[in-house]
C-alpha positions in Angstrom: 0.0 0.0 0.0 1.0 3.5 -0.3 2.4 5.6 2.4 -0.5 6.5 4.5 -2.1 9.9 3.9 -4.9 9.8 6.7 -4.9 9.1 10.2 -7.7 8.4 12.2 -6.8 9.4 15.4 -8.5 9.1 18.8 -7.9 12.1 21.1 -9.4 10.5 24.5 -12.1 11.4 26.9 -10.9 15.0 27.3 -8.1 15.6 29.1 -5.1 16.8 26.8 -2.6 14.1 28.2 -4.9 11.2 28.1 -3.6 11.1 24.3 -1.7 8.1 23.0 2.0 8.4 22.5 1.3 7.4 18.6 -1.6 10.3 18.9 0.3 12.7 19.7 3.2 12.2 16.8 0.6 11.9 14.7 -0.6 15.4 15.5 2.5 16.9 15.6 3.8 15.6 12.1 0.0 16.0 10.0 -0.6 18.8 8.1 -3.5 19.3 7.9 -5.9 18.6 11.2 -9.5 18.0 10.9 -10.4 18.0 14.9 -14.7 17.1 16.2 -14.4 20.7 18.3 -18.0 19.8 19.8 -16.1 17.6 21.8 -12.4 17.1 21.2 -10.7 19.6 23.9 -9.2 22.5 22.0 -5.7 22.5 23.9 -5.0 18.8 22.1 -4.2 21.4 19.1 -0.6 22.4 20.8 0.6 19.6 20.0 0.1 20.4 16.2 3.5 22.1 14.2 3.1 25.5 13.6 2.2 24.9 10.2 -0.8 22.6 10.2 -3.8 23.6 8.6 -6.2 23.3 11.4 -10.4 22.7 10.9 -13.3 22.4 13.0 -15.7 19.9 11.8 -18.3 20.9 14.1 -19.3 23.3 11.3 -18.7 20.6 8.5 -20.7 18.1 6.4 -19.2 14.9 5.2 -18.3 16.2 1.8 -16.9 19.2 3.0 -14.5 16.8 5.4 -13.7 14.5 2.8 -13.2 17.4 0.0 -10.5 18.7 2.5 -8.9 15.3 2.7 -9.1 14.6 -0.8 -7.0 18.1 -1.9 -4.4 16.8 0.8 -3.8 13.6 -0.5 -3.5 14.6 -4.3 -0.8 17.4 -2.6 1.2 14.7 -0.7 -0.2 15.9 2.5 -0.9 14.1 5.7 -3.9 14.4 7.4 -5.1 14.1 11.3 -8.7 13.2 11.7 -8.7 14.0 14.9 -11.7 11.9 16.7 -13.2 12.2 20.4 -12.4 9.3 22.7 -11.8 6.1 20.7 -12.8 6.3 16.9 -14.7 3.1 16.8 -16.8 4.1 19.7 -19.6 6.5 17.7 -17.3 8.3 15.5 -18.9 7.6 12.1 -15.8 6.8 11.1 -16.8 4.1 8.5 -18.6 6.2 6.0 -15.4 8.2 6.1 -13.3 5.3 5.4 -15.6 4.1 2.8 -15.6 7.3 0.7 -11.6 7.2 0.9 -11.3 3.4 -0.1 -13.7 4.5 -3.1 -11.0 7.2 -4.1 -7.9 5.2 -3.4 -6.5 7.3 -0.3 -5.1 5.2 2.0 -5.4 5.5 6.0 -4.7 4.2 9.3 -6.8 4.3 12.7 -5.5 4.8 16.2 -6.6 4.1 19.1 -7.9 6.2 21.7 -8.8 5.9 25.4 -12.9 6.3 25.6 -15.0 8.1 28.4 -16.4 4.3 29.3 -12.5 4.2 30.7 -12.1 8.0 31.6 -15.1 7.6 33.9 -14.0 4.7 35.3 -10.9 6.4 36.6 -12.2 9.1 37.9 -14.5 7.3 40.4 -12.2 4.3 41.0 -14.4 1.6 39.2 -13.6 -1.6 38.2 -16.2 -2.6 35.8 -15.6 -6.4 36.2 -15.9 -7.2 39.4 -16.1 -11.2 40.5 -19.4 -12.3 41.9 -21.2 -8.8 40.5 -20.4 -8.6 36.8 -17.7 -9.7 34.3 -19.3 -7.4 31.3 -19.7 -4.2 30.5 -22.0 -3.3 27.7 -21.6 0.0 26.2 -24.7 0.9 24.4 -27.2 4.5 23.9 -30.4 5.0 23.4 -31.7 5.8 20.1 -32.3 9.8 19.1 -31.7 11.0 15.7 -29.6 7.5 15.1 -31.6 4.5 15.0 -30.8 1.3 17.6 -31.9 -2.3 16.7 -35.0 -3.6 18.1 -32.5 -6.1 19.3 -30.2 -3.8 21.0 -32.9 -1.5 23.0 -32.2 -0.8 26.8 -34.6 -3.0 28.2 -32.7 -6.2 26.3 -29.5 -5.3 27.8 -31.0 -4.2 31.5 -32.3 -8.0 31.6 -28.8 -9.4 31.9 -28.2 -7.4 35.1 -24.3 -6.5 33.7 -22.7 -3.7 34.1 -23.7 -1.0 31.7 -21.9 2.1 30.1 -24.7 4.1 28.6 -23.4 7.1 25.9 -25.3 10.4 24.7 -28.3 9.9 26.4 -28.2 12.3 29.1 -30.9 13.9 27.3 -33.6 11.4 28.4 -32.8 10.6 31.5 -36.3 9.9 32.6 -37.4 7.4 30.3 -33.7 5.7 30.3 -34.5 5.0 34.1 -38.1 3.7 33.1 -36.6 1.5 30.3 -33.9 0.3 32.9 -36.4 -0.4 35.3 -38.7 -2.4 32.6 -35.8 -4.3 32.0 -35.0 -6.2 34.8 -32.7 -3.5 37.3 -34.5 -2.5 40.5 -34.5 1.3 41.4 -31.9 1.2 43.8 -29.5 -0.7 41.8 -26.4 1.9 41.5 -25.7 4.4 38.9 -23.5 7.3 38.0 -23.3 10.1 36.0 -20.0 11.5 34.8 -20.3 14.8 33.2 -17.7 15.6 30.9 -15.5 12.8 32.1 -11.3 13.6 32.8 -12.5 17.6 31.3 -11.0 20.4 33.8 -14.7 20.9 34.5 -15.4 17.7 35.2 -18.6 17.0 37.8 -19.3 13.2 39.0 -22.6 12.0 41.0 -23.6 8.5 42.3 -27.2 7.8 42.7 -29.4 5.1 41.8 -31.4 4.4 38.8 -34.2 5.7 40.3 -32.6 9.1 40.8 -30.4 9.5 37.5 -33.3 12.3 36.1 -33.1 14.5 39.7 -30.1 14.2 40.1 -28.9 15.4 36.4 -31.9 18.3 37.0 -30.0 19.3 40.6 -26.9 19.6 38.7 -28.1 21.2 35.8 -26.6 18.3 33.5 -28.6 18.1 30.3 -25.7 16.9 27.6 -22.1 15.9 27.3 -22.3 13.1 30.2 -21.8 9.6 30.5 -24.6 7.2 32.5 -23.1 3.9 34.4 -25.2 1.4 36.1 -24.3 -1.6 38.0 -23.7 -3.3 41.3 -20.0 -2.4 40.8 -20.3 1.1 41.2 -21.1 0.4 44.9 -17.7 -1.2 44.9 -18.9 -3.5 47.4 -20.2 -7.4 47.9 -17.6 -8.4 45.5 -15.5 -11.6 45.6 -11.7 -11.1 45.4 -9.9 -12.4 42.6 -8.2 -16.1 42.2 -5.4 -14.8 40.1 -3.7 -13.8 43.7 -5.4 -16.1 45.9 -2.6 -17.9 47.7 -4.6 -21.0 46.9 -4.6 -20.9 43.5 -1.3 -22.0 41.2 -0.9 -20.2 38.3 2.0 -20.6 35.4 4.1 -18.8 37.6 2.9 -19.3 41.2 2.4 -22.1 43.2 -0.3 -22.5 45.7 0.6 -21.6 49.0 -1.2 -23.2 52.0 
């Protein structure tokens, strides 16, 4: 294949340094930077040279995105797309990958640290804890992009897992209901992280029950990510056999 002209790049949950090593070169050495400034934070762009041509495709359409990468490429340029948290994760990256596959410009994805992971920092979470939950479903609720009948709230809520719940902050009130419906009681806990690892960053534990009031108290309406599980009370849990002194392992033998 051809050297690489784009680079999908994911820039992390928010906070500037919670960029890849390999996202950050590839920042510095594009020249041209296409950057989702709804939600990719702004001071990520320092690490660009001082002669990248920088746009925000807040204010774009597909074409216009892919017009802008299609002049680069025939000029021998490189180009950043620069993604929020991890491009695979709702970054509608595919149609953009599509389009350049159909014009022969060759490109490259990497990987970037999501606000499932961000969140999960910032309150001390394991997500898979034993004896509560060993999955974490990340999933949203439909809005302007369809979901699957297959893949609605309810289906997931039966399984009692833990559950990472993107850009629905919005409809808090019926997300409870449909969690409810579902199979998790009221008081099962939940969480919302508002702008997770941002400067401004808010956090709040409730339960299920209370995700609406307690977004309302705090005025959050957008921008924050929903968690729900047993694990977010970190408690109950059983420890872990992979340092059980009972348990042999290919490099441990069982003590006792």
């Amino acid at each position: 294949m051809d050297k690489t002209q784009v680079y999908f790049v994911g820039a992390g949950p928010g906070a500037a340094d919670l960029i890849t090593l390999r996202g950050a070169r590839l920042i510095s050495e594009a020249d041209v930077i296409i950057y989702a400034g709804s939600l990719v934070n702004p001071q990520l762009l320092n690490y660009a040279n001082e002669y990248a041509e920088i746009h925000n495709s807040a204010y774009m359409t597909l074409e216009e995105v892919l017009d802008i990468m299609k002049q680069a490429a025939a000029e021998g340029r490189i180009v950043c797309r620069l993604h929020t948290g991890d491009p695979s994760l709702y970054g509608a990256v595919r149609e953009q990958m599509d389009a350049l596959d159909e014009l022969g410009i060759s490109y490259e994805s990497c990987p970037g640290v999501s606000a499932a992971f961000g969140a999960a920092a910032s309150l001390d979470l394991e997500y898979t804890l034993p004896g509560l939950s060993q999955s974490l479903v990340i999933t949203r609720m439909e809005g302007r992009t369809a979901v699957p009948e297959k893949e609605r709230i309810e289906s997931w809520a039966a399984h009692g897992s833990t559950m990472a719940i993107y850009l629905s902050a919005g409809m808090l009130e019926e997300l409870s209901a449909r969690l409810m419906a579902g199979g998790y009681s009221g008081d099962t806990p939940a969480a919302l992280v508002y702008k997770a690892t941002w400067p401004d960053e808010e956090t709040y534990c409730c339960t299920v029950a209370e995700l609406a009031a307690t977004a309302r108290e705090h005025g959050i309406t957008k921008t924050a990510l929903i968690l729900v599980g047993d694990v977010i009370a970190k408690s109950g849990y059983s420890r872990s056999k992979l340092y059980d002194k009972s348990f042999s392992t290919e490099f441990r033998r069982a003590k006792g």
